[in-house]
DRENMAR-735137 format. One record per residue (C-alpha): residue number from 0; residue in one letter; x, y, z. Coordinates in steps of 0.05 Angstrom, whole numbers, plus 32768, in hexadecimal, padded with zeros to 4 digits. Example, Ala and Ser with C-alpha at 12.3 -4.5 7.8 and 13.67 -1.06 7.14 Angstrom:
! DRENMAR-735137
[site 0; 'A'; [80F6; 7FA6; 809C]];
[site 1; 'S'; [8111; 7FEB; 808F]];
***
This chain:
! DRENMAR-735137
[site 0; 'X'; [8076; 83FA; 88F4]];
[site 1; 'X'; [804A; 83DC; 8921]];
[site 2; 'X'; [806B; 83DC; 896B]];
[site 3; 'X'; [80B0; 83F5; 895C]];
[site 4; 'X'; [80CA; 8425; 8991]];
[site 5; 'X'; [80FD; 8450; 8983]];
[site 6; 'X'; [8125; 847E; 89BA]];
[site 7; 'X'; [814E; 84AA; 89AA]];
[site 8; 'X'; [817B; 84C5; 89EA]];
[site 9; 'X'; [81A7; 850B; 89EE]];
[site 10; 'X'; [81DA; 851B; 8A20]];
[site 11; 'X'; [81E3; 84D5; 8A43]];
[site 12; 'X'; [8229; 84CA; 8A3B]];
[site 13; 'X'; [8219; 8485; 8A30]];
[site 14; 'X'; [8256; 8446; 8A29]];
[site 15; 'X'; [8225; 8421; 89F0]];
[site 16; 'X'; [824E; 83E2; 89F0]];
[site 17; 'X'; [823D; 83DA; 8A3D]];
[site 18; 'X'; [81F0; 83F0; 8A2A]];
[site 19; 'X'; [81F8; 83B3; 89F1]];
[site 20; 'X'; [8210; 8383; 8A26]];
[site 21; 'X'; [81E3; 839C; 8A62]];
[site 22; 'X'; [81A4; 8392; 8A28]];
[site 23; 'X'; [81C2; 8349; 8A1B]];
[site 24; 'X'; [81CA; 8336; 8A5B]];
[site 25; 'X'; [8180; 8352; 8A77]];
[site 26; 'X'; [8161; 8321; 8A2D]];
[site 27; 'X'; [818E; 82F1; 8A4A]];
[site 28; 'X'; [8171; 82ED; 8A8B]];
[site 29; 'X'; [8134; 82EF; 8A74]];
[site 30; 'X'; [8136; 82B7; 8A4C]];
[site 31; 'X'; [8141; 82CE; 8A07]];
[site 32; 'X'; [816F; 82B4; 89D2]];
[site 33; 'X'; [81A6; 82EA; 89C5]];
[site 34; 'X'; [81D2; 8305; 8984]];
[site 35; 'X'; [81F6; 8340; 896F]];
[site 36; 'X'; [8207; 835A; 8931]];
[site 37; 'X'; [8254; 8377; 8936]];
[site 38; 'X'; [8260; 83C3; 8949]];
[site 39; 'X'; [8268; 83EF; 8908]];
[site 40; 'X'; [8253; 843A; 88F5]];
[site 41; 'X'; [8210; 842D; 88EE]];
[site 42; 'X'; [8209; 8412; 8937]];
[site 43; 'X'; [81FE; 83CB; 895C]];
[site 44; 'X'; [81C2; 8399; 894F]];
[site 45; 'X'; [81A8; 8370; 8980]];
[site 46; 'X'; [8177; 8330; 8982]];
[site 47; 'X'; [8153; 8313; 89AC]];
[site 48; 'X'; [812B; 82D2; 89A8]];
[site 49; 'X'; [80F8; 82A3; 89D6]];
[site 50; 'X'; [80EB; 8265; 89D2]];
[site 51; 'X'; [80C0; 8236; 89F2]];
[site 52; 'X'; [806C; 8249; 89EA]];
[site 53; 'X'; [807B; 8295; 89C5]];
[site 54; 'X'; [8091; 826E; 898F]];
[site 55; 'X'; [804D; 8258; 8982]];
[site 56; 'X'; [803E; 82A2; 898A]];
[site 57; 'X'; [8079; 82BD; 895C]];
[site 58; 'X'; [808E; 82A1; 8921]];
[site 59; 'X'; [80D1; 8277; 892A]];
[site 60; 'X'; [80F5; 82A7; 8903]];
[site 61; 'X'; [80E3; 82E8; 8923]];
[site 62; 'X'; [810B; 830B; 895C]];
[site 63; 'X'; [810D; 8345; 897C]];
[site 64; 'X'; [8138; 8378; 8962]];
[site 65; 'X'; [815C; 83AC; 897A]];
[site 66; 'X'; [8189; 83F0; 8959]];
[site 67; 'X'; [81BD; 8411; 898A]];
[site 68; 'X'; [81D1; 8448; 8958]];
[site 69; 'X'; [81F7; 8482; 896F]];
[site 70; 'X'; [8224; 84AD; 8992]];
[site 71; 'X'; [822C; 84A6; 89E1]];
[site 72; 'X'; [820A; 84ED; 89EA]];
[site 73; 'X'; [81DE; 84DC; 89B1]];
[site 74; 'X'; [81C3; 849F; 899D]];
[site 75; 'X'; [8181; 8474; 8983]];
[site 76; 'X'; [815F; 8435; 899C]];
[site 77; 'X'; [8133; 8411; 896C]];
[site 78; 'X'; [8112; 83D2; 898A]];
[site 79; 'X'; [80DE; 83A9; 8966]];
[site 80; 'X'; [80D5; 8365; 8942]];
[site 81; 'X'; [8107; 8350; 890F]];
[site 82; 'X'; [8116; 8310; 88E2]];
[site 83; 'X'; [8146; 82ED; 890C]];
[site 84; 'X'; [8185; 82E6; 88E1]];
[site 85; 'X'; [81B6; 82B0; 88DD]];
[site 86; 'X'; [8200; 82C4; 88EB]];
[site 87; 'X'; [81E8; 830B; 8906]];
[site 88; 'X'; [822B; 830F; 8933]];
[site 89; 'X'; [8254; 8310; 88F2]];
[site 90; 'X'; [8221; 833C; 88C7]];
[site 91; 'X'; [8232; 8387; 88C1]];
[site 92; 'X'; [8202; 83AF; 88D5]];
[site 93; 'X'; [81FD; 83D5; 8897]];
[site 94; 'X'; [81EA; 8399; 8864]];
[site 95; 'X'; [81AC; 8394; 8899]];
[site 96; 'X'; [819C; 83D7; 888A]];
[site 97; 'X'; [8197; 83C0; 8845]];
[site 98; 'X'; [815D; 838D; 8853]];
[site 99; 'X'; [8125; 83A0; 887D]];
[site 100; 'X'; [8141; 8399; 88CD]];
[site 101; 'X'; [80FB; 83A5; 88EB]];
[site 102; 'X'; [80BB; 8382; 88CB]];
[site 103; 'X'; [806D; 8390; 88D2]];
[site 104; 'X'; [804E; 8357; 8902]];
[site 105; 'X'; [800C; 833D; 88FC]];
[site 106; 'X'; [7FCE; 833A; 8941]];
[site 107; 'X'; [7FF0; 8308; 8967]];
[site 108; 'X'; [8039; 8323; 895F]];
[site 109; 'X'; [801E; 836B; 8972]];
[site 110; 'X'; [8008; 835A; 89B4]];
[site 111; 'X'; [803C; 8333; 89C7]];
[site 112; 'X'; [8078; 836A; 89A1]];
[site 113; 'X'; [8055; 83A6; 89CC]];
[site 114; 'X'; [805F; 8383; 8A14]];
[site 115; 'X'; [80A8; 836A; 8A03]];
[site 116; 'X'; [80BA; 83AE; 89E7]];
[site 117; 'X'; [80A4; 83D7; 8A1C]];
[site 118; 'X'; [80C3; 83B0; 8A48]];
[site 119; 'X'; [80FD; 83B0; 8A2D]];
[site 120; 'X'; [80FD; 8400; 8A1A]];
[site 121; 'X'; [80F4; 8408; 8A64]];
[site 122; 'X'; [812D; 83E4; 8A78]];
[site 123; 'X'; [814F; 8410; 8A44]];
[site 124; 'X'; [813F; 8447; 8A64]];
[site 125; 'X'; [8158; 8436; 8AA5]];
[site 126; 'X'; [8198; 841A; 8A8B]];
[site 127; 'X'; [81A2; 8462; 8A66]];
[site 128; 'X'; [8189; 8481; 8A9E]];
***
């Protein structure tokens, strides 16, 4: 897919529902529109959404999306641009597996999904550390 970035992180002994709220909380406070899916086996889905003059940029019903999947000493991040789906917070994770979770973007979307996902990988990153 176009701009999905996936890390995958070994050894970190991470506490993933703190990484789940420290992600909401850095969206939050930067303006973004936030859901989660429930925690189940097939890990945590967050979404993320911007109003205002992206939404002339992004379609209305396209979010960012992001997979915490995993162990603490072993785990995936997926982040890229999802549908943004009503009732996430009481959807399992694994009926989204059913249906596509990340979708191709068109020119526009591109540009706009590479700066927000690096971004937001980076602060990843640090959070993990």
């Amino acid at each position: 897919m176009i701009g999905e970035k996936v890390r995958h992180y070994q050894g970190k002994n991470a506490d993933l529902k703190s990484l789940k709220g420290k992600i909401e909380d850095y969206l939050k406070g930067k303006g973004f529109k936030i859901q989660s899916s429930p925690p189940s086996p097939h890990g945590t889905v967050i979404q993320a959404q911007k109003g205002g003059f992206l939404r002339s940029i992004v379609t209305a019903d396209r979010a960012l999306t992001i997979l915490i999947d995993g162990e603490p000493n072993n785990f995936t991040v997926r982040v890229g641009v999802g549908r943004w789906l009503q009732h996430l917070g009481i959807t399992a994770v694994e009926a989204l597996l059913i249906s596509e979770l990340f979708i191709l973007v068109d020119v526009p979307e591109t540009l706009w999904n590479f700066e927000v996902e690096n971004e937001v990988i980076k602060n990843i990153d640090s959070l993990v550390g």
